[in-house]
MARMAR-274647 format. One record per residue (C-alpha): x, y, z; residue in one letter. Coordinates in steps of 0.02 Angstrom, whole numbers. Example, Ala and Ser with C-alpha at 12.3 -4.5 7.8 and 13.67 -1.06 7.14 Angstrom:
// MARMAR-274647
<rec><x>615</x><y>-225</y><z>390</z><resn>A</resn></rec>
<rec><x>684</x><y>-53</y><z>357</z><resn>S</resn></rec>
***
This chain:
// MARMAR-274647
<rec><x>3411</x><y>-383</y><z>-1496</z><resn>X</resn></rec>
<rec><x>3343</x><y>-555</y><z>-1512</z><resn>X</resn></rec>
<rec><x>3226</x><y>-607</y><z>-1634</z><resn>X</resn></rec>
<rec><x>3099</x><y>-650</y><z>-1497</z><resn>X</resn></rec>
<rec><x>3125</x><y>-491</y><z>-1411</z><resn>X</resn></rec>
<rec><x>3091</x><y>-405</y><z>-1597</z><resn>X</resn></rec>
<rec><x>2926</x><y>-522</y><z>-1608</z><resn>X</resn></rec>
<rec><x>2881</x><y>-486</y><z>-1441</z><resn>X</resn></rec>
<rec><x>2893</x><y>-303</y><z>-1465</z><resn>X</resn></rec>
<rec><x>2771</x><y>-296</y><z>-1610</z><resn>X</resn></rec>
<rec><x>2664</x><y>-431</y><z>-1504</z><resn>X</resn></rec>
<rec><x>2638</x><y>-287</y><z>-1380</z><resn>X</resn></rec>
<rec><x>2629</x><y>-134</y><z>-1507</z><resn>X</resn></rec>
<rec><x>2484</x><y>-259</y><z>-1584</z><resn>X</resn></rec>
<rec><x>2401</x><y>-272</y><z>-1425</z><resn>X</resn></rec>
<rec><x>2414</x><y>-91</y><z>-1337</z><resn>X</resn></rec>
<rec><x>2342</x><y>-22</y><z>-1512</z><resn>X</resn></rec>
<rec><x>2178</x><y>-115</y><z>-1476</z><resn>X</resn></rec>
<rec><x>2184</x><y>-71</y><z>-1279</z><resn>X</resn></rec>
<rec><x>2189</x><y>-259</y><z>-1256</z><resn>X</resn></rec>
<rec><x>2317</x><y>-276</y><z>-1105</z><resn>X</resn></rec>
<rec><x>2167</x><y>-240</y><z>-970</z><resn>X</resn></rec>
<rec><x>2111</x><y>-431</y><z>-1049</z><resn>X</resn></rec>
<rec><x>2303</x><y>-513</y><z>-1039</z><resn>X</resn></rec>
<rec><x>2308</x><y>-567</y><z>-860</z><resn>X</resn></rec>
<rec><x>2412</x><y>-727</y><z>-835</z><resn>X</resn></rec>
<rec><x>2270</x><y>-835</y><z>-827</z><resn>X</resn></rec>
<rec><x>2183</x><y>-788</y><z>-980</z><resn>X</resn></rec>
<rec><x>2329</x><y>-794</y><z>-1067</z><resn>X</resn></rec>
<rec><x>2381</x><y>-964</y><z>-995</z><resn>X</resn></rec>
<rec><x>2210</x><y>-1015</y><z>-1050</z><resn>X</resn></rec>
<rec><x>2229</x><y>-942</y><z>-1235</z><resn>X</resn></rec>
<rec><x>2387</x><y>-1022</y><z>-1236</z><resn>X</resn></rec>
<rec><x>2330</x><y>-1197</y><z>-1200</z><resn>X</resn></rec>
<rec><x>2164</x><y>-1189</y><z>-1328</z><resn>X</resn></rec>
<rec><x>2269</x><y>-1121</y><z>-1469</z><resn>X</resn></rec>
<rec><x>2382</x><y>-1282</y><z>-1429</z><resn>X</resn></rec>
<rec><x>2206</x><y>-1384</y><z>-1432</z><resn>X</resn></rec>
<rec><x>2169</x><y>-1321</y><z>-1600</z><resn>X</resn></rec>
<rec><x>2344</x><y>-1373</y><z>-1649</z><resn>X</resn></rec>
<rec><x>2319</x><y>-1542</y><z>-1606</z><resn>X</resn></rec>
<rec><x>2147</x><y>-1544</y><z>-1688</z><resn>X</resn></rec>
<rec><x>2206</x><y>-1563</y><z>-1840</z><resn>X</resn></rec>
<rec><x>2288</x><y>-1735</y><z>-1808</z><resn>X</resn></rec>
<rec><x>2163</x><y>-1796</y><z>-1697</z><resn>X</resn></rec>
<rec><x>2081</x><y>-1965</y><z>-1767</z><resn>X</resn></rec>
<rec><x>2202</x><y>-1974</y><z>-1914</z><resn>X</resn></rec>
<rec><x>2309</x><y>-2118</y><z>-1943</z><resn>X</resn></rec>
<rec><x>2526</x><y>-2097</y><z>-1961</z><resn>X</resn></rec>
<rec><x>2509</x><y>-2081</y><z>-2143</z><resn>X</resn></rec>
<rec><x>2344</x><y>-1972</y><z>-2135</z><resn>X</resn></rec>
<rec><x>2442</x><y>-1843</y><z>-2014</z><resn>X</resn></rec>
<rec><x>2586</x><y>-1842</y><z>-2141</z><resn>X</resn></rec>
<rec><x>2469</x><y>-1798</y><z>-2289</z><resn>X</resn></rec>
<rec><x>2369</x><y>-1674</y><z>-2194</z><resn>X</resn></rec>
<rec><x>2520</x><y>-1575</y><z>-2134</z><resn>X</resn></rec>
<rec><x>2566</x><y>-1557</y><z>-2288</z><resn>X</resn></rec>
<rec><x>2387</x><y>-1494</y><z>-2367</z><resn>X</resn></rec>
<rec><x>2322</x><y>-1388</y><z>-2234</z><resn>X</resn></rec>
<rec><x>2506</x><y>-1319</y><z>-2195</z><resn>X</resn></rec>
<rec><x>2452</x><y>-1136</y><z>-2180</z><resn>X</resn></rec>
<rec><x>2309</x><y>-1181</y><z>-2086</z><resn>X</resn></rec>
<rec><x>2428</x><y>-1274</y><z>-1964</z><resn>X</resn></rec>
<rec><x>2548</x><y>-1129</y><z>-1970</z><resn>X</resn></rec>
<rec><x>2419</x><y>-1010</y><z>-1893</z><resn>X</resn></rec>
<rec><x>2397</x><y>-1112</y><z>-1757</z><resn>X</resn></rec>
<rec><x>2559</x><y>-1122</y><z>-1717</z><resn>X</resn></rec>
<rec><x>2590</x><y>-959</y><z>-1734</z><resn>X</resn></rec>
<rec><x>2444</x><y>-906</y><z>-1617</z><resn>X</resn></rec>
<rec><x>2532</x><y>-1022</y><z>-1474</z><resn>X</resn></rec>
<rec><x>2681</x><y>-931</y><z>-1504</z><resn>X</resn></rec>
<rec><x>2583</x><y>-744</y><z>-1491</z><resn>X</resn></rec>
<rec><x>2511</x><y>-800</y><z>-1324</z><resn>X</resn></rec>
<rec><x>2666</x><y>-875</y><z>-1270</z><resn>X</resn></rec>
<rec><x>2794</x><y>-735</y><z>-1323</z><resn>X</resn></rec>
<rec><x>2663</x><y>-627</y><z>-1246</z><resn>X</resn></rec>
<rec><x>2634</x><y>-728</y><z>-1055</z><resn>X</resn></rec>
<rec><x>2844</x><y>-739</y><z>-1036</z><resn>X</resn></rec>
<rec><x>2862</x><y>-558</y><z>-1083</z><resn>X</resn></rec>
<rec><x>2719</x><y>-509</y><z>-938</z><resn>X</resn></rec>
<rec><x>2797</x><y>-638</y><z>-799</z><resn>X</resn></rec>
<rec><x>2965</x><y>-542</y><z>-853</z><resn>X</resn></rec>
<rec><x>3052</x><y>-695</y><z>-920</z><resn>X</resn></rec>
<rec><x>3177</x><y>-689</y><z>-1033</z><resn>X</resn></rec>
<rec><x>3128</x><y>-851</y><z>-1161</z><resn>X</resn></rec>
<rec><x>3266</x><y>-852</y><z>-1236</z><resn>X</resn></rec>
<rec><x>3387</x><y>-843</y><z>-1067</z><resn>X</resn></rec>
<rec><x>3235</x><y>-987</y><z>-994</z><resn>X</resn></rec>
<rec><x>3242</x><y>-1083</y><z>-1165</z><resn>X</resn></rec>
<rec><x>3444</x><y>-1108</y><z>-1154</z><resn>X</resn></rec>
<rec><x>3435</x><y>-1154</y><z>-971</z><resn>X</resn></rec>
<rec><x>3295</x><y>-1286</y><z>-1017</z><resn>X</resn></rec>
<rec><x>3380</x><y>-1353</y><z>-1157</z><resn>X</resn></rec>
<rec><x>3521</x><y>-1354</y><z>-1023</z><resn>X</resn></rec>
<rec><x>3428</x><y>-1459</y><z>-892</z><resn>X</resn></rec>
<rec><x>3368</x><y>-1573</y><z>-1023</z><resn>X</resn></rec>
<rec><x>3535</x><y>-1616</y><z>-1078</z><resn>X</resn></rec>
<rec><x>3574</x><y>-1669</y><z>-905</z><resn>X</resn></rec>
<rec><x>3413</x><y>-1777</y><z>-888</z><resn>X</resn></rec>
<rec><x>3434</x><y>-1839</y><z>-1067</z><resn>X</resn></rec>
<rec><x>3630</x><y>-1878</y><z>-1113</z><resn>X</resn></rec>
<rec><x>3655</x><y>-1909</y><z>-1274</z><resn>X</resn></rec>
<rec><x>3730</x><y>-2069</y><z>-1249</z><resn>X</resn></rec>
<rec><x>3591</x><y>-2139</y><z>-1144</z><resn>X</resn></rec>
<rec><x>3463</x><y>-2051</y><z>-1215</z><resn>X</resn></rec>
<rec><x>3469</x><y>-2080</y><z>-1420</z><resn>X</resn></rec>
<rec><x>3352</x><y>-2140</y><z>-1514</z><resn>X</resn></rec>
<rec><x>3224</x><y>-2184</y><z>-1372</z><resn>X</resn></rec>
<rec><x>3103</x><y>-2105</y><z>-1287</z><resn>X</resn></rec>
<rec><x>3131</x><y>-2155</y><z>-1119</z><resn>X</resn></rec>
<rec><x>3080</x><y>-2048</y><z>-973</z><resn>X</resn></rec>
<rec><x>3240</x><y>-1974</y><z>-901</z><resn>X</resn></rec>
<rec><x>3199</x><y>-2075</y><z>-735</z><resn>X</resn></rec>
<rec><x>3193</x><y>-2232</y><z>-832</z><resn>X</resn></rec>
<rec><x>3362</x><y>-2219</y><z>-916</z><resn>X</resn></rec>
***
């Protein structure tokens, strides 16, 4: 079993013992998914390079909450649309290195269609 399947288990155990599935329609949870991200980003927002080095590093478990709500909601959303995220992470990462070859692609950030 993959380690996303184990985390998406206890994801659901977490949520059925509160009765919480009746709130987990796609939408909603396309929506939580998208203002946890937000409140990722807040943290950065207005701060300089250096500033956003420094602050990762000080508010680090703060930071790791966040990102660790996005993944609840989005371990959560795949598992209810039946996707596999592992089995659609592998075929993105597959796509990507067909838009993005390596030797084409390093060390710029070029949109594939501009390479």
């Amino acid at each position: 079993m993959s380690e996303i399947k184990e985390l998406t288990d206890r994801i659901k155990r977490f949520r059925d013992e509160r009765n919480w599935l009746q709130f987990h329609n796609h939408k909603d949870m396309a929506l939580s998914l998208v203002l946890e991200a937000a409140e990722v980003l807040e943290h950065f927002q207005w701060k300089s390079p250096e500033e956003v080095v420094d602050h990762g590093k000080e508010l680090k478990n703060e930071i790791s909450d966040e990102l660790a709500d996005v993944a609840i909601y989005l371990f959560e959303l795949a598992d209810n649309l039946e996707i596999d995220l592992s089995e659609a992470i592998k075929k993105k990462l597959a796509k990507n290195g067909e838009k993005y070859p390596v030797e084409k692609a390093r060390g710029r950030h070029t949109k594939y269609n501009k390479l």
